[in-house]
TIRO-2110 file (N, C-alpha, C; in Angstrom, 1 decimal):
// TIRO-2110
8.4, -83.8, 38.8, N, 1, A
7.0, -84.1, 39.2, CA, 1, A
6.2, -84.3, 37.9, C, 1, A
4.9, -84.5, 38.1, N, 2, A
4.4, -85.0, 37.4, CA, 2, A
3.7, -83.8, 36.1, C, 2, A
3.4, -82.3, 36.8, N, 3, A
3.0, -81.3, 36.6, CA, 3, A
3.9, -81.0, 35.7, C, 3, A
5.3, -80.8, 35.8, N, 4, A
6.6, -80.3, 35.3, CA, 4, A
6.7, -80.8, 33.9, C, 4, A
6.4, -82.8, 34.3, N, 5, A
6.2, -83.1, 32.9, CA, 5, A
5.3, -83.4, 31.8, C, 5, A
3.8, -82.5, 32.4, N, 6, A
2.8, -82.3, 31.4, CA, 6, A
3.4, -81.3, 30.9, C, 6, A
3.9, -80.3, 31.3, N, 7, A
3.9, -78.7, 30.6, CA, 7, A
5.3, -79.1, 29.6, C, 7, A
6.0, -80.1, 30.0, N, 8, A
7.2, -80.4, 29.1, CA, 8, A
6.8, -81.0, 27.8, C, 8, A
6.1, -82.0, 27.9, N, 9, A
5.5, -82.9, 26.7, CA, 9, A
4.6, -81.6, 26.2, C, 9, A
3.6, -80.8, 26.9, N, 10, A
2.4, -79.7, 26.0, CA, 10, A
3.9, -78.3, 25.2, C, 10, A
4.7, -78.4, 25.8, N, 11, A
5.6, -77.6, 25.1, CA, 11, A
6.3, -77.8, 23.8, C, 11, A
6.8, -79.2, 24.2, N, 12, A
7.4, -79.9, 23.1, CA, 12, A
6.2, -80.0, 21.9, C, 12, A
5.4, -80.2, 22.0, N, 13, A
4.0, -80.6, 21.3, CA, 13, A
3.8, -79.0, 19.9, C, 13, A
4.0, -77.8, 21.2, N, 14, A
3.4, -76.7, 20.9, CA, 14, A
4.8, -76.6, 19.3, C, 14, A
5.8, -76.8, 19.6, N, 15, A
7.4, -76.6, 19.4, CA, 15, A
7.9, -77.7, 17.9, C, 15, A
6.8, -78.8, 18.0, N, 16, A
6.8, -79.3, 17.1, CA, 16, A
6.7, -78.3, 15.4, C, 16, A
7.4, -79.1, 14.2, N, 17, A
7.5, -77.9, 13.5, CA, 17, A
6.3, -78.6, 12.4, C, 17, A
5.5, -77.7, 11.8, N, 18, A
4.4, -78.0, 11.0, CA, 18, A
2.9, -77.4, 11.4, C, 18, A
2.0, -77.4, 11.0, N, 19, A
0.6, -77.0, 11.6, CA, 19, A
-0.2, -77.7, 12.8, C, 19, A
-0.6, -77.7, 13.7, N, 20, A
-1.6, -78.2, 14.5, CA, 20, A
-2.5, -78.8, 13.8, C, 20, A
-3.1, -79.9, 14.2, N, 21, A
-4.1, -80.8, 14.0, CA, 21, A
-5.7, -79.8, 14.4, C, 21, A
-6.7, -80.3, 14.3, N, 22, A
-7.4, -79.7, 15.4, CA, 22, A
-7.8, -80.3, 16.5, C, 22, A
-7.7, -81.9, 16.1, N, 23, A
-8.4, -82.7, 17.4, CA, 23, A
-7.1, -82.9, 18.2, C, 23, A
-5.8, -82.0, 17.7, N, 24, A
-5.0, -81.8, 18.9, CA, 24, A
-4.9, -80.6, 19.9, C, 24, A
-5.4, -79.3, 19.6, N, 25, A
-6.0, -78.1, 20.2, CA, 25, A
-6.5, -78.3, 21.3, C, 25, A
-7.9, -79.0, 21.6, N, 26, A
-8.2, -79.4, 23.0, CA, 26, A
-7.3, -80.2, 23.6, C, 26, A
-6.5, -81.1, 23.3, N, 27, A
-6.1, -81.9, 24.0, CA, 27, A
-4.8, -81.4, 25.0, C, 27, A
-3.8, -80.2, 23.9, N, 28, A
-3.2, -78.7, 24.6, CA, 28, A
-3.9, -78.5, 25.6, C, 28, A
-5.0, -77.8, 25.4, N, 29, A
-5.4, -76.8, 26.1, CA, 29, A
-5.9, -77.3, 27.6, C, 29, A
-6.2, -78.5, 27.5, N, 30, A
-6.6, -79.4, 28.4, CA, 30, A
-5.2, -80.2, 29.3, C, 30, A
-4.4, -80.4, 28.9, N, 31, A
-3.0, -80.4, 29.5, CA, 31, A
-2.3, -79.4, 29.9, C, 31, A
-2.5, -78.3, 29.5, N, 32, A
-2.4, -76.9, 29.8, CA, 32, A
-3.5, -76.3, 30.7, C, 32, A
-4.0, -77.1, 31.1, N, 33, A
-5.5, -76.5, 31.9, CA, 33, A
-5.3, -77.0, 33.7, C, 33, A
-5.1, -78.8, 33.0, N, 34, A
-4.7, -79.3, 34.1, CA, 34, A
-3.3, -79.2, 35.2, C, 34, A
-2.6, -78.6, 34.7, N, 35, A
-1.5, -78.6, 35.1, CA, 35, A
-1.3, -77.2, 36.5, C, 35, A
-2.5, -76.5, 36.3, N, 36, A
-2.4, -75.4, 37.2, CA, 36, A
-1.6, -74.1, 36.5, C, 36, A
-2.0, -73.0, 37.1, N, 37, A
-1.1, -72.0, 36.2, CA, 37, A
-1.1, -72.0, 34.8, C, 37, A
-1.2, -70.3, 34.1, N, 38, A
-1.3, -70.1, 32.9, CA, 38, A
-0.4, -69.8, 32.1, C, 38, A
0.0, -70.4, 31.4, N, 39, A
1.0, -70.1, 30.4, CA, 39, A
1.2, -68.9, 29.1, C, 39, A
-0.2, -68.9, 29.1, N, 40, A
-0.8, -67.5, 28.1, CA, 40, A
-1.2, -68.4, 26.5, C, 40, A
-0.6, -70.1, 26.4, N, 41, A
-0.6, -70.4, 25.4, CA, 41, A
-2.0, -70.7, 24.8, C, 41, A
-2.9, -70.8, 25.8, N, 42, A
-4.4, -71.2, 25.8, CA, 42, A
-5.3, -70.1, 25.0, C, 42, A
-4.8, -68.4, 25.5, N, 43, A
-5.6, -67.9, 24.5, CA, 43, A
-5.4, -67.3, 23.4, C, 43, A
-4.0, -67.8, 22.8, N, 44, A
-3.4, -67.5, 21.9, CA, 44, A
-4.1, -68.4, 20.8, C, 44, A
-4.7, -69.6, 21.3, N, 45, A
-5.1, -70.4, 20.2, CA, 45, A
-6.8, -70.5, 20.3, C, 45, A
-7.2, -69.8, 21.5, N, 46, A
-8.3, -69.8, 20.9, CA, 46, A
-8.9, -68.4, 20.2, C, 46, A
-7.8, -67.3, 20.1, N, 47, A
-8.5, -66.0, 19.3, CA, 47, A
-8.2, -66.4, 17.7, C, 47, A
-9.1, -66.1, 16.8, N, 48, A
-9.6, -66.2, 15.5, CA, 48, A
-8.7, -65.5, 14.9, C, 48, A
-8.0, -65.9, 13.7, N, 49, A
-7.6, -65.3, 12.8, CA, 49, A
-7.9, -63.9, 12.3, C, 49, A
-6.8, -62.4, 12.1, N, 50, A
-7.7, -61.8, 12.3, CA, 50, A
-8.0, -61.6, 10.2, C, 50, A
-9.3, -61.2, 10.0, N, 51, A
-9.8, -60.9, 8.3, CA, 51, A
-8.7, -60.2, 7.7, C, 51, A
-8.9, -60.7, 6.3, N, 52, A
-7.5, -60.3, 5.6, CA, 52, A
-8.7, -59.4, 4.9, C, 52, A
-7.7, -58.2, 4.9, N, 53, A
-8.1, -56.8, 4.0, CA, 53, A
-7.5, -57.0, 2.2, C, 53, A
-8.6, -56.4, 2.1, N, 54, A
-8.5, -56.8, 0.3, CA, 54, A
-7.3, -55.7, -0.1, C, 54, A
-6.3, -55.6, -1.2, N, 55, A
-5.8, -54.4, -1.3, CA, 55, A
-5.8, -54.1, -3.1, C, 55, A
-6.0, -53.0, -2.7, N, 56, A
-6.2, -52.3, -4.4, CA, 56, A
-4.8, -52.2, -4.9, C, 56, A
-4.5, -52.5, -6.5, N, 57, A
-3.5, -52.8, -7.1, CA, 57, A
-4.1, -51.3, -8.2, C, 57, A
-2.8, -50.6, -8.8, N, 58, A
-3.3, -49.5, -9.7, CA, 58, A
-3.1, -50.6, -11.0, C, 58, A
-4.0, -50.2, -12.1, N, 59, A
-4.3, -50.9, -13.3, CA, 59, A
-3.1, -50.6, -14.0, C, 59, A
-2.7, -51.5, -14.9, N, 60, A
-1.7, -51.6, -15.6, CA, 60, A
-1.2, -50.1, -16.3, C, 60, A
-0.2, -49.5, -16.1, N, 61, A
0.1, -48.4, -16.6, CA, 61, A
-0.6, -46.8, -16.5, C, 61, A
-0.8, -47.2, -14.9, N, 62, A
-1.6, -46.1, -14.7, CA, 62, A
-0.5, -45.9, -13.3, C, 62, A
0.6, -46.6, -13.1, N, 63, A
0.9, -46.5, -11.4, CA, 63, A
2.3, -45.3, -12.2, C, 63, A
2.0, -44.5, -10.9, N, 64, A
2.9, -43.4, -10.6, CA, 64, A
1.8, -41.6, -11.4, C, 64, A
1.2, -41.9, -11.6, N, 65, A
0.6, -41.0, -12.9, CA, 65, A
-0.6, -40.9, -11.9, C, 65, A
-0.5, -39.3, -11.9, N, 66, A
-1.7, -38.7, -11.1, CA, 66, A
-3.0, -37.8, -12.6, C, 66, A
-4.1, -37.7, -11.7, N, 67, A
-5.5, -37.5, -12.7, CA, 67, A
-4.7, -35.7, -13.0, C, 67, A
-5.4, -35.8, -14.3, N, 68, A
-4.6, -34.1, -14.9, CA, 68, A
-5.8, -33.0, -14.5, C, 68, A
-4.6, -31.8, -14.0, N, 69, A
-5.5, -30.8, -13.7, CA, 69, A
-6.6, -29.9, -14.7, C, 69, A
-8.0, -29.6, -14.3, N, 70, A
-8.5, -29.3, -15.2, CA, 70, A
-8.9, -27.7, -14.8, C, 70, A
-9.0, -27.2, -15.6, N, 71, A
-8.4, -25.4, -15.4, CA, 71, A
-10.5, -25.3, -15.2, C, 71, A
-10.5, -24.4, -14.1, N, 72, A
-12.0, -23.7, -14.1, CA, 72, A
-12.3, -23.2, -15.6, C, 72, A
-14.0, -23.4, -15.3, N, 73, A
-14.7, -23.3, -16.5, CA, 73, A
-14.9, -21.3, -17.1, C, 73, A
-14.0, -20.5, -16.4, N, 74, A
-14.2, -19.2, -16.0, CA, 74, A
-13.3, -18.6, -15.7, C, 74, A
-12.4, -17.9, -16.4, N, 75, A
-10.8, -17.5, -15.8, CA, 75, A
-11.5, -16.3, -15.5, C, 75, A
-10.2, -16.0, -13.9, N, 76, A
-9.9, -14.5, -13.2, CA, 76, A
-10.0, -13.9, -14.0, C, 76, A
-10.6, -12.7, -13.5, N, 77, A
-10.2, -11.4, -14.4, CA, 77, A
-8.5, -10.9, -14.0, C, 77, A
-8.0, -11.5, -13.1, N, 78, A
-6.2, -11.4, -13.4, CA, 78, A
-5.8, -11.6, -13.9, C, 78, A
-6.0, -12.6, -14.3, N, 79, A
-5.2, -13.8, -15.5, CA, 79, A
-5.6, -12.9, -17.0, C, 79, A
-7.0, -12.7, -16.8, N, 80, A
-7.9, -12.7, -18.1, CA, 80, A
-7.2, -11.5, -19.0, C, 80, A
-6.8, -10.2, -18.1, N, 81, A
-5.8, -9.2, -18.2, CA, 81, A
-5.0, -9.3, -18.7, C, 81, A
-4.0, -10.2, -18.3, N, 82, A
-3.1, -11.0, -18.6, CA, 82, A
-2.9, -11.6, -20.2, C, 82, A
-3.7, -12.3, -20.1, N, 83, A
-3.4, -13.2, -21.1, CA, 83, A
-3.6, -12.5, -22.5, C, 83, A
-4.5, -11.8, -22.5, N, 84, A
-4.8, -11.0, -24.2, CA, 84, A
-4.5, -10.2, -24.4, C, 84, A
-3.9, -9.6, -25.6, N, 85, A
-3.0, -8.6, -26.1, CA, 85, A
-3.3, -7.6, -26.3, C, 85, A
-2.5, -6.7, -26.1, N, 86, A
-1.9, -5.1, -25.6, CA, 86, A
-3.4, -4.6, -26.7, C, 86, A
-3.6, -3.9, -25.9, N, 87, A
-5.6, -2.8, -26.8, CA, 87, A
-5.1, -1.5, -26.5, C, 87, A
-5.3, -0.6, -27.5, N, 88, A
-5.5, 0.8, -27.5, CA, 88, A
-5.9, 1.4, -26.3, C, 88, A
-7.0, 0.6, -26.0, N, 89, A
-8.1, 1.7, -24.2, CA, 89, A
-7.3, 0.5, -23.3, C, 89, A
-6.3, -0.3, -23.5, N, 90, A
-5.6, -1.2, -21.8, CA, 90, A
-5.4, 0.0, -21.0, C, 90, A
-6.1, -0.4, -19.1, N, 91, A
-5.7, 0.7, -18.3, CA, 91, A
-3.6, 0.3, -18.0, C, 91, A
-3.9, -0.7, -18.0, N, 92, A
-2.4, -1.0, -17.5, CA, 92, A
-1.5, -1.7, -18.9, C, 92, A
-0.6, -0.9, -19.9, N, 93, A
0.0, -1.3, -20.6, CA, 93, A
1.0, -2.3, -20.8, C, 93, A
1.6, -3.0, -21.0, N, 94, A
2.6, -3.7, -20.7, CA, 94, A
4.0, -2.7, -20.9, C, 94, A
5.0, -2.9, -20.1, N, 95, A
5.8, -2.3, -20.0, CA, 95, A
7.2, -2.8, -21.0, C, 95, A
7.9, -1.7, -21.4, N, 96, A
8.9, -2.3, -22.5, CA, 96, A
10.4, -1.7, -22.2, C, 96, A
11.7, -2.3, -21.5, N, 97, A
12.7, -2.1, -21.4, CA, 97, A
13.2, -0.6, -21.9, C, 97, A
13.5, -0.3, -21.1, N, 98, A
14.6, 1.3, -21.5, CA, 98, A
15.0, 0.6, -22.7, C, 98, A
16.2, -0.2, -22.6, N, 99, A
17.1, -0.5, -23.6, CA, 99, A
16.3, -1.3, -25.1, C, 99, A
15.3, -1.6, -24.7, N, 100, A
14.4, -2.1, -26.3, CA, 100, A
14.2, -0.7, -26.8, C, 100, A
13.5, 0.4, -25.9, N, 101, A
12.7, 1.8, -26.4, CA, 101, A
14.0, 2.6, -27.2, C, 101, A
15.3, 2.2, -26.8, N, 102, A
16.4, 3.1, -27.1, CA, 102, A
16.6, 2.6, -28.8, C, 102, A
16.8, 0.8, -28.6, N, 103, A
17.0, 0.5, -29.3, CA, 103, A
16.0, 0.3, -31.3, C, 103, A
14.7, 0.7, -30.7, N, 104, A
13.9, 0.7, -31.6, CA, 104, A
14.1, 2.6, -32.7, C, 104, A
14.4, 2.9, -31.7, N, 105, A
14.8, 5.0, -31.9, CA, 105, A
15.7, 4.8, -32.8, C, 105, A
16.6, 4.0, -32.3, N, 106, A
18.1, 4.2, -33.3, CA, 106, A
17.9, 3.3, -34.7, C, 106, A
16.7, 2.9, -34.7, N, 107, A
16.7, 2.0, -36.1, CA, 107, A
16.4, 3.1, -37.6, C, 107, A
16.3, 4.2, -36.8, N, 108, A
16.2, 5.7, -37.9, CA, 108, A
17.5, 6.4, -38.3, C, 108, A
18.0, 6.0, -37.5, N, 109, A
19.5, 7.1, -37.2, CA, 109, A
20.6, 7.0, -38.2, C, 109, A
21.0, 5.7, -38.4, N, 110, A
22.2, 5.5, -39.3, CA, 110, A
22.0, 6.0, -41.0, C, 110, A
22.9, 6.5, -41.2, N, 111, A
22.8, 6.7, -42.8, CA, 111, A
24.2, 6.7, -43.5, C, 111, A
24.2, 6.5, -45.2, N, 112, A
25.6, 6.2, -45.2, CA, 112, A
26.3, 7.9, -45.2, C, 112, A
27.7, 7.2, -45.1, N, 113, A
28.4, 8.4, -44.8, CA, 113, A
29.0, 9.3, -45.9, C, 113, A
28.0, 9.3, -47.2, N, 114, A
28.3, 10.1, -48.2, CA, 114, A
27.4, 11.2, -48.1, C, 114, A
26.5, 10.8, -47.5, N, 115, A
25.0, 11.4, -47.6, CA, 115, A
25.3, 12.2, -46.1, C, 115, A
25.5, 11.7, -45.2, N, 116, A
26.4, 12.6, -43.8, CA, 116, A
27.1, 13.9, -44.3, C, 116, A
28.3, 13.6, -45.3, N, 117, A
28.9, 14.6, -45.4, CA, 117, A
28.1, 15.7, -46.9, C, 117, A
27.6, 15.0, -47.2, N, 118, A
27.2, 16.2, -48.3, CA, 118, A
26.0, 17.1, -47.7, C, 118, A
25.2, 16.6, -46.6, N, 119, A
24.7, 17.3, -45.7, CA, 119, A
25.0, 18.4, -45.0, C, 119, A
26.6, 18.1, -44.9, N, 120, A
27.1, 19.3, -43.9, CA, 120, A
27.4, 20.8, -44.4, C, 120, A
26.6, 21.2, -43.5, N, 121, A
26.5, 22.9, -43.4, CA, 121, A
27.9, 23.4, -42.8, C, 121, A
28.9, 24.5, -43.8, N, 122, A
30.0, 25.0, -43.6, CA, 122, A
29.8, 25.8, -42.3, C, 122, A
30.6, 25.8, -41.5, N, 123, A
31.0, 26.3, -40.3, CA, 123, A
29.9, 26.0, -39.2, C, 123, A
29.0, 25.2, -39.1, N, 124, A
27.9, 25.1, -38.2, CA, 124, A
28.6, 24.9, -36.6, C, 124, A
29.4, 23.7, -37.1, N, 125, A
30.3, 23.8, -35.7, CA, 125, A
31.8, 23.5, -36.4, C, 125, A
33.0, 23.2, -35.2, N, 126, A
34.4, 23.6, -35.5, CA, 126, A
34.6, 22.2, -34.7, C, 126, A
35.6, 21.3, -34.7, N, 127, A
36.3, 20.3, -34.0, CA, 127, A
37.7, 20.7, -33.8, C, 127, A
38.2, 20.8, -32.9, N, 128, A
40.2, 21.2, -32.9, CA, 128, A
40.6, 20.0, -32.7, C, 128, A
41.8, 20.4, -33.6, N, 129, A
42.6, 18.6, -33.6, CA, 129, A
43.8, 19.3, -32.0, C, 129, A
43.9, 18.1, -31.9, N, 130, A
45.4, 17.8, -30.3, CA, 130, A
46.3, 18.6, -31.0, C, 130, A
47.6, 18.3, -30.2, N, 131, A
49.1, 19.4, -30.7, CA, 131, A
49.0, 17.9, -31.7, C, 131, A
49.5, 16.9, -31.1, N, 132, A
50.0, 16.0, -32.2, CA, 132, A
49.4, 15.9, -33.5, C, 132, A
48.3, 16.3, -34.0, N, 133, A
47.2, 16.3, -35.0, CA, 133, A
46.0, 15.5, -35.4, C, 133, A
46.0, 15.1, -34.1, N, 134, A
45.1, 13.9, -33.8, CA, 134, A
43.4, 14.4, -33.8, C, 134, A
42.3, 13.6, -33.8, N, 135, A
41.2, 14.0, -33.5, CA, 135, A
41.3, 13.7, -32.0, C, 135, A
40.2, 14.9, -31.3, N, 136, A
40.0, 14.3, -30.0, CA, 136, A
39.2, 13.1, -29.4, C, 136, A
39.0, 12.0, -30.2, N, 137, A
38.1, 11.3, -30.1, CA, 137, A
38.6, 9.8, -29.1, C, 137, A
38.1, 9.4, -28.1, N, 138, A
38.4, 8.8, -27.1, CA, 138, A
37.6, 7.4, -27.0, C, 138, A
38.0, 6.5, -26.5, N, 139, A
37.1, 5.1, -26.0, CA, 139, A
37.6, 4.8, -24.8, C, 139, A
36.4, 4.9, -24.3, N, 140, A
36.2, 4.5, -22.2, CA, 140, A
35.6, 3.2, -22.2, C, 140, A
36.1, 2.4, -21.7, N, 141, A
35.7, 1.0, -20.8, CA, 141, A
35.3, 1.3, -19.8, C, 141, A
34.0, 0.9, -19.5, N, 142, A
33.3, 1.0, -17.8, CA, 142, A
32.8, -0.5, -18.1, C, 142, A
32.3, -0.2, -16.6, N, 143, A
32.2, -1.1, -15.6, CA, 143, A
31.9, -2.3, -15.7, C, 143, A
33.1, -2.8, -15.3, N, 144, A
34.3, -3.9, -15.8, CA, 144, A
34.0, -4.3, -17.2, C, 144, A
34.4, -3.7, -18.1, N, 145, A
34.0, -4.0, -19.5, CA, 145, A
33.0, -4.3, -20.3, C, 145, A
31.7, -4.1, -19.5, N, 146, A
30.6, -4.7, -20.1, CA, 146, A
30.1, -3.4, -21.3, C, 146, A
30.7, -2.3, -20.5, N, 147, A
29.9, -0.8, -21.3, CA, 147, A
31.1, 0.1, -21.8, C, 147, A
31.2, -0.1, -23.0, N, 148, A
32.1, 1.0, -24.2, CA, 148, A
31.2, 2.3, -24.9, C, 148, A
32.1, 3.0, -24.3, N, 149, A
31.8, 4.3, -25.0, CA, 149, A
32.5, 4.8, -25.7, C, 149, A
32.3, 5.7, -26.9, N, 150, A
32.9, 6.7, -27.6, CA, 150, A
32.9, 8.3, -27.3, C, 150, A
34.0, 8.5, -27.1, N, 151, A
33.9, 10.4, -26.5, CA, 151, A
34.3, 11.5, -27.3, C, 151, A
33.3, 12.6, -27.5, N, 152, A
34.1, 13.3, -28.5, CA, 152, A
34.6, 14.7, -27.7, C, 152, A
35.5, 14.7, -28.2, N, 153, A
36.1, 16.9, -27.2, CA, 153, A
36.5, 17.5, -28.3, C, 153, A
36.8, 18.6, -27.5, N, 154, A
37.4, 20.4, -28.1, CA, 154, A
36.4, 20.4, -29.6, C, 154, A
35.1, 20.6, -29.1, N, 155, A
34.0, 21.2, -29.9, CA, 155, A
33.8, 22.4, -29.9, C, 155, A
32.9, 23.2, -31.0, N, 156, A
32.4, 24.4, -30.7, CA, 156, A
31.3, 24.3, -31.6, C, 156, A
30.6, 25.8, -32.0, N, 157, A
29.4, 25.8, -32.2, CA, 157, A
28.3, 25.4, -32.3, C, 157, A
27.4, 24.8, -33.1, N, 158, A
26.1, 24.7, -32.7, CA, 158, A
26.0, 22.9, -32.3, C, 158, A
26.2, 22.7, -31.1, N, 159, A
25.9, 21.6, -30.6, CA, 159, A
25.3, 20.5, -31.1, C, 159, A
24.0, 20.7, -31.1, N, 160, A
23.0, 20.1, -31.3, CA, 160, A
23.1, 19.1, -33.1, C, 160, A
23.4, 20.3, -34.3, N, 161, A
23.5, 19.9, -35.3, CA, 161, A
25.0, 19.0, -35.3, C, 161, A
25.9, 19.2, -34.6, N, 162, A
27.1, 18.4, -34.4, CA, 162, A
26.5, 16.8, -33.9, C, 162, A
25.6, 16.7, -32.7, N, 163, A
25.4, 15.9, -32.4, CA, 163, A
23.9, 15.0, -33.3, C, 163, A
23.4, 15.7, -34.0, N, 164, A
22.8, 14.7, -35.0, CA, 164, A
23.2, 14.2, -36.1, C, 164, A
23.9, 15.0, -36.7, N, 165, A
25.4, 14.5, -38.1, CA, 165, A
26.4, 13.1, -36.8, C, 165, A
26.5, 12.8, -35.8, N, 166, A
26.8, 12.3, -34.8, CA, 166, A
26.3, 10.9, -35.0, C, 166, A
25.0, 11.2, -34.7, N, 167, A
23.6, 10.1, -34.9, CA, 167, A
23.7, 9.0, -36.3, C, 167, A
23.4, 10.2, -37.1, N, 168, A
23.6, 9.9, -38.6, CA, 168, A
24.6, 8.8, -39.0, C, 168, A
25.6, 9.2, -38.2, N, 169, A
27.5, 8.4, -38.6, CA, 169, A
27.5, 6.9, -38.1, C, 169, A
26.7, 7.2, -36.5, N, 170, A
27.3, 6.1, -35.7, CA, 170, A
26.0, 4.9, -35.5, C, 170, A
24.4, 5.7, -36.0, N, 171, A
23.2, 5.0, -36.0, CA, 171, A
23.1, 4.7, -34.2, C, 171, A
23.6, 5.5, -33.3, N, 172, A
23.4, 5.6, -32.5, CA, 172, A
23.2, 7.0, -31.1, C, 172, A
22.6, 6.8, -30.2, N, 173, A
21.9, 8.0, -29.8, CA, 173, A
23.2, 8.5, -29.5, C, 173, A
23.5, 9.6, -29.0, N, 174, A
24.5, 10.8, -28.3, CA, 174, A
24.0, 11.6, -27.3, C, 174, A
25.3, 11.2, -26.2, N, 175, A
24.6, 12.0, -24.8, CA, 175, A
25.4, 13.1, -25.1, C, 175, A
25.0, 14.2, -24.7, N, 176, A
25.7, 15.4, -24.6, CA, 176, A
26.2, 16.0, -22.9, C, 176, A
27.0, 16.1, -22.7, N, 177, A
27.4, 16.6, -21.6, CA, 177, A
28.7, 18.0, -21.2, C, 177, A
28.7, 18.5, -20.4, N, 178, A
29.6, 19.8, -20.9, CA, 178, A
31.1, 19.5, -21.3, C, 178, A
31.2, 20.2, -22.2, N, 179, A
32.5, 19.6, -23.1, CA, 179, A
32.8, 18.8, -23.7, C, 179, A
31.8, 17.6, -23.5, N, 180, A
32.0, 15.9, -24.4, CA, 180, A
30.5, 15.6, -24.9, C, 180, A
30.7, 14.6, -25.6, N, 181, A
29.6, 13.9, -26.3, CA, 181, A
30.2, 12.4, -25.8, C, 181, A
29.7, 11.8, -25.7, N, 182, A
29.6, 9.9, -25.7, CA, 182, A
28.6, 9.5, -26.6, C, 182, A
29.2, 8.2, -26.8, N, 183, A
28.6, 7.7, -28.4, CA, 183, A
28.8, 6.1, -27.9, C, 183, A
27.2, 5.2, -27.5, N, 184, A
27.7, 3.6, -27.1, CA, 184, A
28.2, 2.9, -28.1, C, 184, A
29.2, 2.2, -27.7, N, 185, A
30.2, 1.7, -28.6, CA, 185, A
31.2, 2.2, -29.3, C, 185, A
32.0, 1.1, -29.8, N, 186, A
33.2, 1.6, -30.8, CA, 186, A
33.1, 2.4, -32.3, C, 186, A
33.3, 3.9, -32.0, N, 187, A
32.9, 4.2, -33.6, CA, 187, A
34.0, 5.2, -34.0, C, 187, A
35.5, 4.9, -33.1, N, 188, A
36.2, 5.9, -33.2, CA, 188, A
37.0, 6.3, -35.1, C, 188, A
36.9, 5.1, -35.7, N, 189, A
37.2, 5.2, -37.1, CA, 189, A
36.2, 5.6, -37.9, C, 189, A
34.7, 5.2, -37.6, N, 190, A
34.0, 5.9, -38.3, CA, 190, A
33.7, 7.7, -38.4, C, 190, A
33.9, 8.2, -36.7, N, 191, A
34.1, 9.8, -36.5, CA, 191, A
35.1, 9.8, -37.4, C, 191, A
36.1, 9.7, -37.1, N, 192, A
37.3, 10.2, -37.9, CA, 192, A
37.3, 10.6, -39.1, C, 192, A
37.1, 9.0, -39.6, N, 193, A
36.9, 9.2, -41.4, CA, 193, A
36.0, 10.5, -41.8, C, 193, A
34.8, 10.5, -40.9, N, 194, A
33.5, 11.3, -41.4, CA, 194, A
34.3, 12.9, -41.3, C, 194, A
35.0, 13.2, -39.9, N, 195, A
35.8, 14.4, -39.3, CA, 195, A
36.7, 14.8, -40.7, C, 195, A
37.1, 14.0, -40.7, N, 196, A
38.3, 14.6, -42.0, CA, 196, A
37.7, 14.6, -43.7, C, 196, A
36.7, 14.2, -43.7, N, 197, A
35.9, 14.2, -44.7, CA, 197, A
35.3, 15.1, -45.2, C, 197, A
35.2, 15.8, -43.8, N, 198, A
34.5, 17.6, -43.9, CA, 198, A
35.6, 18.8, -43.9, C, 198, A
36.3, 18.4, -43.2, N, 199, A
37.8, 19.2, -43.5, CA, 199, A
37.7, 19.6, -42.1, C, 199, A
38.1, 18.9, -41.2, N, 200, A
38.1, 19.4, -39.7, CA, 200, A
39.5, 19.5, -39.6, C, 200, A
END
């Protein structure tokens, strides 16, 4: 029919490859008008282009790079605490590791071992050697090898002076416990030599 072959020719028309004319637009829309029934193609061409949005580009060597933080003109009194160094009247001190406080103590202790034994006072205390003729002097591995100790037994008399001539030898502190001393670390040649040096 005749209808069938306007909308065929306004299709082919639409189908064509390239831009529309404009004084071909009405002539569409009007072949498209006449024919009865809407195809939808009518107000596809008369709504407007929609505005093209501008878009911001970041300036050369500024893309990825954010503005730098700028610290208040007024620091916390948390921070302010914080930040400045240990004062005589600080209510809150800063705190310092057992093992630094241990280790600062023993920077007194060591002395050489001539000066040890010419120190020593006759009979203050007694050491007994094993049946074999050994010193009693021992090394313990604990927990899983991180901590060596040195152990001393079969002591007697005055403790205390045993255990600073101890200090003196090994430049390290001595625990005392009943019947032993422990000494951190390996100093079982250094006792010894010092032990027989005094005539143990």
């Amino acid at each position: 029919s005749r209808c069938m072959l306007r909308q065929h020719r306004c299709r082919a028309l639409l189908l064509r490859p390239g831009p529309l004319s404009p004084a071909s637009i009405p002539s569409v829309r009007h072949k498209l008008s006449v024919g009865g029934g809407s195809t939808g193609v009518a107000p596809l061409l008369q709504r407007p282009p929609p505005p093209l949005r501008p878009r911001a580009y970041p300036e050369a060597g500024t893309a990825g790079r954010s503005e730098p933080r700028t610290l208040p003109a007024e620091i916390p009194e948390v921070l302010r605490s914080k930040l400045q160094p240990d004062a005589p009247g600080r209510a809150h001190p800063r705190k310092i590791p057992a093992n630094l406080r241990r280790k600062a103590r023993e920077q007194g202790y060591l002395q050489p071992l001539d000066d040890v034994v010419t120190a020593h006072v006759e009979g203050s205390f007694r050491v007994a050697r094993s049946r074999m003729g050994n010193f009693p002097i021992y090394t313990d591995v604990r927990n899983g090898g991180t901590k060596v100790v040195t152990i001393l037994r079969k002591y007697s008399g005055d403790a205390h002076s045993l255990a600073r001539a101890l200090q003196a030898v090994t430049g390290k502190e001595v625990t005392q416990y009943h019947g032993r001393m422990e000494v951190r670390g390996r100093h079982a040649s250094a006792m010894a030599e010092w032990l027989g040096r005094i005539g143990m």
